[in-house]
ZASEVO-761637 format. One record per atom (N, C-alpha, C, O): residue in three letters; x, y, z. Coordinates in steps of 0.2 Angstrom, whole numbers, padded with zeros to 4 digits, always signed. Layout:
N
AlaXYZ ...
end
This chain:
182
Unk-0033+0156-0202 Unk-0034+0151-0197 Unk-0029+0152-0191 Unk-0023+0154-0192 Unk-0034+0150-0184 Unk-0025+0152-0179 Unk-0024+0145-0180 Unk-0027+0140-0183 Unk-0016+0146-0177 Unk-0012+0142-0177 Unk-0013+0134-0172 Unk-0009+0129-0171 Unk-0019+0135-0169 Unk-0021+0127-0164 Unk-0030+0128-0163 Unk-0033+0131-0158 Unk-0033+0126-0168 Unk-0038+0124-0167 Unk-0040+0119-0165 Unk-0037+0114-0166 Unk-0045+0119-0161 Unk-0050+0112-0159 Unk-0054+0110-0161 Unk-0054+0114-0166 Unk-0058+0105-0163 Unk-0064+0106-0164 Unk-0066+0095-0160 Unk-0063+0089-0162 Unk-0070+0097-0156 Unk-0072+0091-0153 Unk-0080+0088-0159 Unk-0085+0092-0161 Unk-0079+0082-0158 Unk-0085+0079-0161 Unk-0086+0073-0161 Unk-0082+0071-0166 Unk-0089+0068-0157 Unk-0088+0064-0155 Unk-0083+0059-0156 Unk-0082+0054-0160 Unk-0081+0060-0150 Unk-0075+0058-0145 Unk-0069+0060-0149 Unk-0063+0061-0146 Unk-0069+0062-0157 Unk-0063+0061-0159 Unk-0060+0071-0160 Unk-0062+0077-0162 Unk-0054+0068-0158 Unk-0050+0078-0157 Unk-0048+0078-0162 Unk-0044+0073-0165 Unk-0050+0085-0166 Unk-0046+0089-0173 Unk-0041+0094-0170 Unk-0042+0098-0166 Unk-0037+0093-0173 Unk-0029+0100-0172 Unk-0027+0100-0178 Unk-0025+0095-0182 Unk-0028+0108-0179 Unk-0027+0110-0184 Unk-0020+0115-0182 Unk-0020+0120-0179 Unk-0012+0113-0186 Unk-0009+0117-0183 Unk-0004+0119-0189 Unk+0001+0114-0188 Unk-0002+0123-0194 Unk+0000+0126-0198 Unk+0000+0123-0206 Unk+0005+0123-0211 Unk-0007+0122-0206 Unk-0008+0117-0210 Unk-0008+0110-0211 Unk-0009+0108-0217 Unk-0007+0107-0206 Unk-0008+0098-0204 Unk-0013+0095-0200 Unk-0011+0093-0195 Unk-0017+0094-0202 Unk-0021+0090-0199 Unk-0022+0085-0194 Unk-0025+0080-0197 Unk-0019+0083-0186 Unk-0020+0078-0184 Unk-0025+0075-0180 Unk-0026+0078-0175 Unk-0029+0070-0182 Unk-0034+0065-0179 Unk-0031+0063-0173 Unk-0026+0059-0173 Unk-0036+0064-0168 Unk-0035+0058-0161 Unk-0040+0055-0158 Unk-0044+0059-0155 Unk-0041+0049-0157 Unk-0047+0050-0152 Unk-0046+0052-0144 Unk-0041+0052-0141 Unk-0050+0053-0142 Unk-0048+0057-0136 Unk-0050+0049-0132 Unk-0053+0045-0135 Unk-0046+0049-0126 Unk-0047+0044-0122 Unk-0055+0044-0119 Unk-0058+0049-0118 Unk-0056+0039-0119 Unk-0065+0037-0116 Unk-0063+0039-0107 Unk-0058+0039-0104 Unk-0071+0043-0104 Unk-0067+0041-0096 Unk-0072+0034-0093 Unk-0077+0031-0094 Unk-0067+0033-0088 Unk-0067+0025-0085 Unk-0076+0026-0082 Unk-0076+0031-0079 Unk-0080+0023-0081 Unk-0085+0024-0077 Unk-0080+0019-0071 Unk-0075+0016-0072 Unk-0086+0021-0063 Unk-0084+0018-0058 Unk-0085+0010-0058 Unk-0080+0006-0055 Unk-0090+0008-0060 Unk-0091+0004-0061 Unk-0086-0001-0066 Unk-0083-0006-0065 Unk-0085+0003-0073 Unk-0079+0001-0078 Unk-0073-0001-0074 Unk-0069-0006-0076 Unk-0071+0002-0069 Unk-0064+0002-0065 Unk-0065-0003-0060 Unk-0061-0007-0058 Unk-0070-0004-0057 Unk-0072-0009-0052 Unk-0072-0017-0056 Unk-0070-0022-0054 Unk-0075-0015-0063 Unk-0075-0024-0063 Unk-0068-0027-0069 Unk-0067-0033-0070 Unk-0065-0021-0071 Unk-0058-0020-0072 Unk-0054-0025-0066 Unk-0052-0031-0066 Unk-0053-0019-0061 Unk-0051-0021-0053 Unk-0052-0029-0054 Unk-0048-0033-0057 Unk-0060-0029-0050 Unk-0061-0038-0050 Unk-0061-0045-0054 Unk-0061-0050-0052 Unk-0059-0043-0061 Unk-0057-0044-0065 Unk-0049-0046-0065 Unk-0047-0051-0069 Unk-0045-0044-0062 Unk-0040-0041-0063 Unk-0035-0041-0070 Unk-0029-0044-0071 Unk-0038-0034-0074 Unk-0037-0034-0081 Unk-0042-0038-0085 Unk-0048-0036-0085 Unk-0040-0044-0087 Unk-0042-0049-0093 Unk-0042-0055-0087 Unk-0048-0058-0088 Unk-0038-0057-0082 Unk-0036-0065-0079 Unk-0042-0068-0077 Unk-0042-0074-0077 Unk-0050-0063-0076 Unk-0054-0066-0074 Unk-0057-0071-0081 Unk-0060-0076-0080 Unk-0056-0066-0087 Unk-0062-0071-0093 Unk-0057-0075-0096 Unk-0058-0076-0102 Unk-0053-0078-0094 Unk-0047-0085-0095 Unk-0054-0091-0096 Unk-0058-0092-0092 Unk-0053-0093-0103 Unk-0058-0099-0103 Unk-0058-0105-0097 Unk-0063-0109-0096 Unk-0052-0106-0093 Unk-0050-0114-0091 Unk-0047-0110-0084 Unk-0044-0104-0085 Unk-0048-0113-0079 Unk-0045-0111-0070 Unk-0045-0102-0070 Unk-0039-0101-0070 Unk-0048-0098-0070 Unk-0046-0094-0071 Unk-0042-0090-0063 Unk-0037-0086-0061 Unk-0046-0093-0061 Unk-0044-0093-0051 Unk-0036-0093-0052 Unk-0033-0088-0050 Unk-0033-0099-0053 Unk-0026-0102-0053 Unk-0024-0097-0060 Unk-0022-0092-0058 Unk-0024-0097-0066 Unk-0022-0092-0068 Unk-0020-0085-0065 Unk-0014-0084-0065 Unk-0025-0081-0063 Unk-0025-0075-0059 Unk-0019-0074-0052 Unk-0016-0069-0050 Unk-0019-0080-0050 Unk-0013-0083-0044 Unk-0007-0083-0047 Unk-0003-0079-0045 Unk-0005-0087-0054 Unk+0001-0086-0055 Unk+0002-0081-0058 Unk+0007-0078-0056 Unk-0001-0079-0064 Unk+0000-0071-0067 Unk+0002-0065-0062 Unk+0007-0062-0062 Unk-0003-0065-0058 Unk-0004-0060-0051 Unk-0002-0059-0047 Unk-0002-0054-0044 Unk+0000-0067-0043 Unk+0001-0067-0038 Unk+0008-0067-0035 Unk+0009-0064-0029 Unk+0011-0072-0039 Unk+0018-0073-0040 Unk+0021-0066-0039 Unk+0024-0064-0033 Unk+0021-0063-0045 Unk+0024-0056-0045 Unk+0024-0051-0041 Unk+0028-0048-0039 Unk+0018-0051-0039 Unk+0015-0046-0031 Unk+0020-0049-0026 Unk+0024-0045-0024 Unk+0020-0057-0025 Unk+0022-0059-0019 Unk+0031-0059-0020 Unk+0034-0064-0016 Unk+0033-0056-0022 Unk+0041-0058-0024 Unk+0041-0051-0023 Unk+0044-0049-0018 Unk+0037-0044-0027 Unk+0038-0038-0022 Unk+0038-0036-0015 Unk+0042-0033-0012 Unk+0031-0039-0013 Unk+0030-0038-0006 Unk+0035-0042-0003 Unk+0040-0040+0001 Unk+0035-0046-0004 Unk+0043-0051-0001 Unk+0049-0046-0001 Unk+0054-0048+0003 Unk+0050-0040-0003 Unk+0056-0035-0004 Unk+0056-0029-0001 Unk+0060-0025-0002 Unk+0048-0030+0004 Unk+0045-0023+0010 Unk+0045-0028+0016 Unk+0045-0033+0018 Unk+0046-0022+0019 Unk+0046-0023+0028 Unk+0039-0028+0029 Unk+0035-0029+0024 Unk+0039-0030+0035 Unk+0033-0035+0033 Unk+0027-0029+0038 Unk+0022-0033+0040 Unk+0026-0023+0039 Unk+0024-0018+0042 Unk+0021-0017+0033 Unk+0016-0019+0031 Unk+0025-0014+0030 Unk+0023-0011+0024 Unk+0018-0016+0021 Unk+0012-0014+0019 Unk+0021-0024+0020 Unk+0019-0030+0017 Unk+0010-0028+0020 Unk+0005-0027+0016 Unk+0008-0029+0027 Unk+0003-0027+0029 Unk-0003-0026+0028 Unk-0008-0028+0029 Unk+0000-0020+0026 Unk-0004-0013+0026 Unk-0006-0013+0018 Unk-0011-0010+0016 Unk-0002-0016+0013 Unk-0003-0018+0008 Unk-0011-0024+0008 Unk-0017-0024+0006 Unk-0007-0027+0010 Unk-0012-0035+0010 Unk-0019-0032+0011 Unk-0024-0033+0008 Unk-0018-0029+0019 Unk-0025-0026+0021 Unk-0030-0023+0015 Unk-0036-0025+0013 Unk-0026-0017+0015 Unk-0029-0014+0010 Unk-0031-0017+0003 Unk-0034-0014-0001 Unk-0028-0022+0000 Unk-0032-0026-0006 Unk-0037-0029-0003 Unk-0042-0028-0006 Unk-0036-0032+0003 Unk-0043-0038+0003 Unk-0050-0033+0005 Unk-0055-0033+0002 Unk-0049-0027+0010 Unk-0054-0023+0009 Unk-0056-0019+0002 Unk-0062-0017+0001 Unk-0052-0018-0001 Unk-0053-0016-0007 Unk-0058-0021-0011 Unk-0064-0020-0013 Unk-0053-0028-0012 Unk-0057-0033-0014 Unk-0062-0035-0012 Unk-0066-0038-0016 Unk-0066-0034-0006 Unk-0072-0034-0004 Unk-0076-0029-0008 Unk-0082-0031-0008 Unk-0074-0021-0011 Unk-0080-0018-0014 Unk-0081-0019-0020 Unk-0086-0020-0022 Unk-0074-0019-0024 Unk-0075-0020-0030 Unk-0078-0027-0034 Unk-0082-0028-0038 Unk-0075-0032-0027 Unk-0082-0039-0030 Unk-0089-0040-0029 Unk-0092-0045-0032 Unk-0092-0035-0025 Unk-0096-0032-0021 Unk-0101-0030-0029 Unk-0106-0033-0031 Unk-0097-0025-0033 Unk-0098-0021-0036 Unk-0099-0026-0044 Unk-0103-0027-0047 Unk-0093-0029-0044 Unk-0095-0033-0051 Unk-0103-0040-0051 Unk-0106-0042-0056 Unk-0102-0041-0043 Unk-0107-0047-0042 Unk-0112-0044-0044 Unk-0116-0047-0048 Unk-0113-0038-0043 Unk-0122-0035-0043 Unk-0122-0035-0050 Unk-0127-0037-0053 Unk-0114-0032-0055 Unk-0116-0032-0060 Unk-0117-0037-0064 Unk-0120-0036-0070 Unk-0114-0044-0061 Unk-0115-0049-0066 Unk-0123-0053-0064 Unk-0125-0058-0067 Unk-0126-0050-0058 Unk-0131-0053-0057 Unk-0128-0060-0057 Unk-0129-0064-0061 Unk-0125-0062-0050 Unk-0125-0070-0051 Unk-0120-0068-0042 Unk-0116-0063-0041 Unk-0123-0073-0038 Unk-0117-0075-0033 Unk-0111-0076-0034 Unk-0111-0080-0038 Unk-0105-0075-0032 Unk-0099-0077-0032 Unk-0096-0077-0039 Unk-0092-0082-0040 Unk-0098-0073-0042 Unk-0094-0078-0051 Unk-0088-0077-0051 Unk-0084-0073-0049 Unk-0087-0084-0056 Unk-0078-0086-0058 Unk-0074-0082-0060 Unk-0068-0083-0058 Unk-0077-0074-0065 Unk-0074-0072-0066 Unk-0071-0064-0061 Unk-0068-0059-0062 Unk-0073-0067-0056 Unk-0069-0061-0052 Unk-0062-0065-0049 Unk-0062-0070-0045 Unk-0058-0062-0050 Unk-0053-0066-0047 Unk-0047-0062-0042 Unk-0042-0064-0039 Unk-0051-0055-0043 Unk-0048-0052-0035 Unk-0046-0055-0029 Unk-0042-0052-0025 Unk-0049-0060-0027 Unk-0050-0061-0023 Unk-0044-0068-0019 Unk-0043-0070-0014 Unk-0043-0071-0027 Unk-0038-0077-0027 Unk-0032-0073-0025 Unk-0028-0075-0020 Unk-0031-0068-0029 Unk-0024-0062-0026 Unk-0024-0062-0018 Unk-0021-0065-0014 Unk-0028-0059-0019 Unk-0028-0056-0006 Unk-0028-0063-0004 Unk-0023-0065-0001 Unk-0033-0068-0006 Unk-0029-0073-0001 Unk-0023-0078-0003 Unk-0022-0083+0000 Unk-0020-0076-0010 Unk-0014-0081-0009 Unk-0008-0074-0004 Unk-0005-0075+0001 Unk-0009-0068-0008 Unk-0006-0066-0003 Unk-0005-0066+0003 Unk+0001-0066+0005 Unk-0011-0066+0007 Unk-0012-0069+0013 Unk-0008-0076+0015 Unk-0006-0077+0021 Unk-0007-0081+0010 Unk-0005-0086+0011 Unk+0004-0086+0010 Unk+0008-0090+0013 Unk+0007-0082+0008 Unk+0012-0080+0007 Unk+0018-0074+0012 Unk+0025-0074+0012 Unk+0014-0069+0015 Unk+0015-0064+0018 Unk+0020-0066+0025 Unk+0018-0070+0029 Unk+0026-0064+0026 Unk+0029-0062+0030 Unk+0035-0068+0028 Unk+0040-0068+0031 Unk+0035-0072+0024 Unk+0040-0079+0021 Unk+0043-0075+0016 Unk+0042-0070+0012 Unk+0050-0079+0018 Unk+0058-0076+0010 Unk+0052-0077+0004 Unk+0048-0080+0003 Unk+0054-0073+0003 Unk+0052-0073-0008 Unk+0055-0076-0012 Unk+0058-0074-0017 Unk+0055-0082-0009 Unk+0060-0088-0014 Unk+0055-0092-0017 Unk+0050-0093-0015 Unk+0058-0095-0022 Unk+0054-0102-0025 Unk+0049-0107-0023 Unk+0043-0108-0026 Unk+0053-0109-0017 Unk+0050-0113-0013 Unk+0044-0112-0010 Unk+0039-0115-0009 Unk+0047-0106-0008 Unk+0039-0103-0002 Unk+0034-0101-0006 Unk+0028-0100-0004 Unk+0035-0100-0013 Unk+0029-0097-0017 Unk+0027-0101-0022 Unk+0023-0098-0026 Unk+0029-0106-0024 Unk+0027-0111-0027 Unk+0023-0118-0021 Unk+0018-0121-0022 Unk+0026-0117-0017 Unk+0023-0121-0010 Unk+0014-0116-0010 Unk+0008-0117-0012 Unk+0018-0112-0007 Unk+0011-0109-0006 Unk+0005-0106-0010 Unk-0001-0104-0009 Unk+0009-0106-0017 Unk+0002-0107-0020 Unk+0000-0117-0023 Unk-0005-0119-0026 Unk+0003-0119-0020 Unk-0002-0126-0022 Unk-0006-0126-0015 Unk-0012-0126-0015 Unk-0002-0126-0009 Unk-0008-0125-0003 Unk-0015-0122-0002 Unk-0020-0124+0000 Unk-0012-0114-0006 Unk-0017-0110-0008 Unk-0024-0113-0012 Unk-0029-0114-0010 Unk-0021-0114-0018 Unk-0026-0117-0022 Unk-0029-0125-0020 Unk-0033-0128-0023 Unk-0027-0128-0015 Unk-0030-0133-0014 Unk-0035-0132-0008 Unk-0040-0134-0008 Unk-0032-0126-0003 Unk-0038-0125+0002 Unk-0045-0122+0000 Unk-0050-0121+0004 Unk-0042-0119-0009 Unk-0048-0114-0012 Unk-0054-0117-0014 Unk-0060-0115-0014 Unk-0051-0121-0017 Unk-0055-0127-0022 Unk-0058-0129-0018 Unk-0064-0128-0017 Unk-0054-0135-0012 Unk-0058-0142-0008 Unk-0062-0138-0004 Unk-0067-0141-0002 Unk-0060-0132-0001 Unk-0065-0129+0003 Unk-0063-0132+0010 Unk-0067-0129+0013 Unk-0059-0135+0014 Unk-0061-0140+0019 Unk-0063-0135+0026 Unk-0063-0130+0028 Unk-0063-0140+0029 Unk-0067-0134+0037 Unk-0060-0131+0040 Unk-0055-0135+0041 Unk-0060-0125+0041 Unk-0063-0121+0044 Unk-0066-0115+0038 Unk-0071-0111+0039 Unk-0063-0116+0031 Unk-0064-0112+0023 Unk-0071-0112+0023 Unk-0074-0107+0023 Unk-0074-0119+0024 Unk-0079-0121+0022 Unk-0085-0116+0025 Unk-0089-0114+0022 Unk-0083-0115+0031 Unk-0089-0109+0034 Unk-0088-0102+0033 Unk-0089-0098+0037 Unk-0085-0100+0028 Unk-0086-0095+0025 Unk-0085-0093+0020 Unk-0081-0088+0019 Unk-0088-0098+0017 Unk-0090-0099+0009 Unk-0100-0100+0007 Unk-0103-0104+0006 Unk-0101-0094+0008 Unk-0106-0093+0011 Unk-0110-0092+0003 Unk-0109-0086+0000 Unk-0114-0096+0000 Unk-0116-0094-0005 Unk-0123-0088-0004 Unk-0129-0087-0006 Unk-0119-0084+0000 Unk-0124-0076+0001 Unk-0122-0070-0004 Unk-0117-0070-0007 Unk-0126-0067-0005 Unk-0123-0061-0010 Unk-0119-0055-0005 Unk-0121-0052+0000 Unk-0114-0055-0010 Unk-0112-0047-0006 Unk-0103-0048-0005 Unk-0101-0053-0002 Unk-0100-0044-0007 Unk-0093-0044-0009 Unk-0087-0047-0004 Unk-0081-0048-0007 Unk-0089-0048+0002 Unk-0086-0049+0010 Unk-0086-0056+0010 Unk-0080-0059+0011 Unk-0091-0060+0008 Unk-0092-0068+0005 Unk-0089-0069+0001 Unk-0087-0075+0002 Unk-0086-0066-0006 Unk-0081-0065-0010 Unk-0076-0068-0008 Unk-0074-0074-0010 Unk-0074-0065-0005 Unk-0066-0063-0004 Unk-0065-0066+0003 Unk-0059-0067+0004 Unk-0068-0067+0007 Unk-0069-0071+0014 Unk-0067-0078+0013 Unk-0064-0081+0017 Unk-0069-0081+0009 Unk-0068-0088+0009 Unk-0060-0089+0007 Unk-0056-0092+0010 Unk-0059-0086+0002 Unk-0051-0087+0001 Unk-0046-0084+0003 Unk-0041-0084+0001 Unk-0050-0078+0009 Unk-0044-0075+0015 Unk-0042-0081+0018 Unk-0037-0084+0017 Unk-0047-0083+0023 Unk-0049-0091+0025 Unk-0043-0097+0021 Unk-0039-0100+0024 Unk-0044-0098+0014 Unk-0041-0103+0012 Unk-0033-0100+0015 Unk-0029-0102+0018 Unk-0033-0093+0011 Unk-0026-0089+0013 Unk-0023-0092+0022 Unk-0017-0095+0023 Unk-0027-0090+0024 Unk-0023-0090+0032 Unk-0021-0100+0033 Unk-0016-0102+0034 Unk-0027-0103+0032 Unk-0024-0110+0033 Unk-0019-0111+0029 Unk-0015-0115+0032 Unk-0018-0110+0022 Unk-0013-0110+0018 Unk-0009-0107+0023 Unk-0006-0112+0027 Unk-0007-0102+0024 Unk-0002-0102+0027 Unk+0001-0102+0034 Unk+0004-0098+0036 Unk-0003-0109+0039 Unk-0001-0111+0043 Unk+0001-0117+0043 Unk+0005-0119+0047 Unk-0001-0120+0037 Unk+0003-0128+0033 Unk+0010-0126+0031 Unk+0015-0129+0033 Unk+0009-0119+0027 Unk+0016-0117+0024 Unk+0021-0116+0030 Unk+0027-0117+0030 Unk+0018-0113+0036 Unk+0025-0110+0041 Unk+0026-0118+0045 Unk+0032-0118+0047 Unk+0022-0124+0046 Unk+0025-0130+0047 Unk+0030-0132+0044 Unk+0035-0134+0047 Unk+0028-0133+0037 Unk+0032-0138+0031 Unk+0037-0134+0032 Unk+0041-0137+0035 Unk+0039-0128+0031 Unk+0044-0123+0031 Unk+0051-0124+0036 Unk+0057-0126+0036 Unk+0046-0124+0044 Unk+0050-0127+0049 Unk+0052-0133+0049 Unk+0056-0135+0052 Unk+0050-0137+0046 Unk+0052-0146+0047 Unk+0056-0143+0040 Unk+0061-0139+0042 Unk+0056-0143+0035 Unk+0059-0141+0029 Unk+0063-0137+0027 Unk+0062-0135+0021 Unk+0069-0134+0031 Unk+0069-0126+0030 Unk+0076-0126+0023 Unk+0077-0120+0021 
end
């Protein structure tokens, strides 16, 4: 027998190597889709029985927002950006597959716009505890200007549009309160 046999047979790898026998399974590969509704998911935070939106915000959002809080706000940018278009495909991609408009369990989309609600403010307490209650309150109550584009349309852009929208108003309440309250 040589010394490093293979022998594949479904999923699980045999090495045979100087008389030992070790079992492994080989890693599964991710489909595109498996990774998109991973993504949109973010991990596990979307299938939370209760809020799972506010969940995904403090789990995800917090600590995002305390990193990018510690980049140029150029870098912070180019981040942010490239999430929310991002978050546009990948919920794009989970909606079609959950067959349903908008569902609860994507919650990519809570991330880009609390970020958005957040972005270019110290990464202190205040600013990110502030700004996710504004966040979450402009996500939920929806109120106008959020309101017009919360478009119950299908298609991943509707997604994630309503709570850039909550994001941006959120944070033109937070850069007030901030100046009256510094």
């Amino acid at each position: 027998m040589s010394p490093c046999n293979l022998h594949r047979s479904r999923k699980i790898l045999m090495q045979i190597n100087d008389n030992h026998v070790f079992l492994r399974m080989e890693p599964e590969e991710m489909s595109r889709t498996t990774f998109c509704l991973w993504l949109a998911h973010l991990g596990g935070l979307g299938r939370v029985p209760f809020a799972p939106g506010t969940v995904a915000t403090v789990v995800a959002g917090i600590p995002v927002a305390f990193l990018l809080g510690g980049t140029s706000i150029h870098w912070a940018l180019v981040v942010v950006s490239a999430l929310v278009l991002a978050s546009c495909y990948v919920s794009e991609v989970a909606e079609r597959k959950a067959n349903r408009i908008d569902p609860q369990e994507i919650v990519i989309d809570e991330l880009a716009g609390y970020l958005v609600t957040v972005i270019g403010f110290p990464p202190d307490w205040k600013t990110i505890i502030l700004g996710l209650l504004l966040f979450r309150i402009f996500d939920i109550l929806k109120p106008w200007p959020v309101s017009l584009l919360n478009r119950k349309t299908p298609g991943g852009i509707w997604v994630v549009l309503d709570d850039v929208g909550a994001g941006v108003c959120a944070h033109i309440i937070l850069w007030i309160i901030l100046a009256a309250w510094p």
